[in-house]
C-alpha positions as CSV (number, residue, x, y, z in Angstrom):
1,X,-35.6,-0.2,14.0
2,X,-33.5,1.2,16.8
3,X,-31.7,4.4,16.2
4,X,-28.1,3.2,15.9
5,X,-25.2,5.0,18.4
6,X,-22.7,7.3,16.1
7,X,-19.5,5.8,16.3
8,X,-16.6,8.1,15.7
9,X,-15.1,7.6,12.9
10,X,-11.0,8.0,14.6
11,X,-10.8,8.9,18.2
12,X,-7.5,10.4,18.0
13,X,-7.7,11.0,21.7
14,X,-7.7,7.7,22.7
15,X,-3.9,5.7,22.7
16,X,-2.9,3.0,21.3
17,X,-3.1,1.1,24.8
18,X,-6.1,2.5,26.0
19,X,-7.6,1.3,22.8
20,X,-6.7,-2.2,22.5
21,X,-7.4,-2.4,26.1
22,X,-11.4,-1.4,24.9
23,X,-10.9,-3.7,22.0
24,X,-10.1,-6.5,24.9
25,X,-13.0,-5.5,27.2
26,X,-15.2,-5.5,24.0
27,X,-13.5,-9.6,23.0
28,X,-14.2,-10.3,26.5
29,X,-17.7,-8.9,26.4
30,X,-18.9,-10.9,23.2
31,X,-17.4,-14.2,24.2
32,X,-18.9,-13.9,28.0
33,X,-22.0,-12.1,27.5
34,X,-25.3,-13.6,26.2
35,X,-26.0,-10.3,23.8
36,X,-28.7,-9.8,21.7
37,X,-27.5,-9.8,18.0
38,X,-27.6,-6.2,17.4
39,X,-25.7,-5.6,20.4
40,X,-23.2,-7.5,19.0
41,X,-22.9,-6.1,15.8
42,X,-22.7,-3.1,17.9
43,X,-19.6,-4.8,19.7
44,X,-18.1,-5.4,16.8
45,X,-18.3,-2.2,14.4
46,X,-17.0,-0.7,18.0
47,X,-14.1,-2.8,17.6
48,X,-13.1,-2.5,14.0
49,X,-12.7,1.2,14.7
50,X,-10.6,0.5,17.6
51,X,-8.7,-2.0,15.9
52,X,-8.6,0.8,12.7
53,X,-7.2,2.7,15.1
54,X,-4.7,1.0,16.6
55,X,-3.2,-0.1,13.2
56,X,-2.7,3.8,12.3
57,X,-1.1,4.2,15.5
58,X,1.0,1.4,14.8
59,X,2.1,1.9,11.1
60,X,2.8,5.6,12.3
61,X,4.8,4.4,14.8
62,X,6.7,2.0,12.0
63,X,7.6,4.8,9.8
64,X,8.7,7.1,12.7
65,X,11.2,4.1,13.7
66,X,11.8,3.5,10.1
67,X,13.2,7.4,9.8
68,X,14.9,7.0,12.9
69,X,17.0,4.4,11.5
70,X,17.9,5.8,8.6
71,X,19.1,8.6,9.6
72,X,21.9,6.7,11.9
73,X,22.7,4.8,9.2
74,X,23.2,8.1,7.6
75,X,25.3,9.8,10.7
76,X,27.0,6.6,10.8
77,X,28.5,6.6,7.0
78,X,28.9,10.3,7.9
79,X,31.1,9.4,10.6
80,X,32.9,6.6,8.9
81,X,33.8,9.2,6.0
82,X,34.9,11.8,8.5
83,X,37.1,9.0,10.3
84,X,38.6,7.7,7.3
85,X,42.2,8.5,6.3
86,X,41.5,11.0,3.2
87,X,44.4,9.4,1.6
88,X,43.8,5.9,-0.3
89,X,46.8,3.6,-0.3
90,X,47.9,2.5,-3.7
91,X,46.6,0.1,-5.3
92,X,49.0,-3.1,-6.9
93,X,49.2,-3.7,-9.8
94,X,49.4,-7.3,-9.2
95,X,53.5,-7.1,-8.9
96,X,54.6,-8.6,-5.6
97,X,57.1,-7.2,-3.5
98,X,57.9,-10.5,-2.1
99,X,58.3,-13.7,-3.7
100,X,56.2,-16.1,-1.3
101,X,53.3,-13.1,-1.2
102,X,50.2,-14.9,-1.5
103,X,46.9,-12.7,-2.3
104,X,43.2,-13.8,-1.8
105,X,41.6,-11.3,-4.0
């Protein structure tokens, strides 16, 4: 049996294009190439780590935007609050100054 290449297990170095651009070359590869079928396996556990990485790099990127968004919905109420008059008006106790007032709510 051939002595099988180490794969690493998360190349961190590599972006996220860089590695979906080897997970491309590696599609392109098996679909063009006549490869031998442990060559292809090879192809392929290359890939899932590729693609492993990618989908880190992309649920990281999620929760970064998801953070980012939360927190200007939080400066946003902050600013609402700060812009609002501190004073409520009073509320009605359902007597009308007018006649002919008509309420919705």
């Amino acid at each position: 049996m051939p002595a099988r290449k180490k794969l690493p297990e998360n190349d961190d170095s590599l972006s996220f294009e860089e590695a979906l651009s080897n997970i491309e070359e590696i599609v392109d590869s098996m679909e063009s190439e006549q490869l031998p079928l442990e060559d292809l396996v090879t192809q392929y556990e290359k890939g899932s780590v590729l693609l492993k990485h990618c989908e880190s790099v992309l649920s990281s990127a999620r929760k970064r935007i998801e953070l980012i968004t939360l927190a200007n919905r939080e400066d946003n109420r902050q600013e609402t609050a700060q812009n609002s008059p501190s004073s409520t008006p009073p509320e009605n106790d359902g007597a009308s100054d007018e006649p002919n007032d008509i309420r919705l709510f």
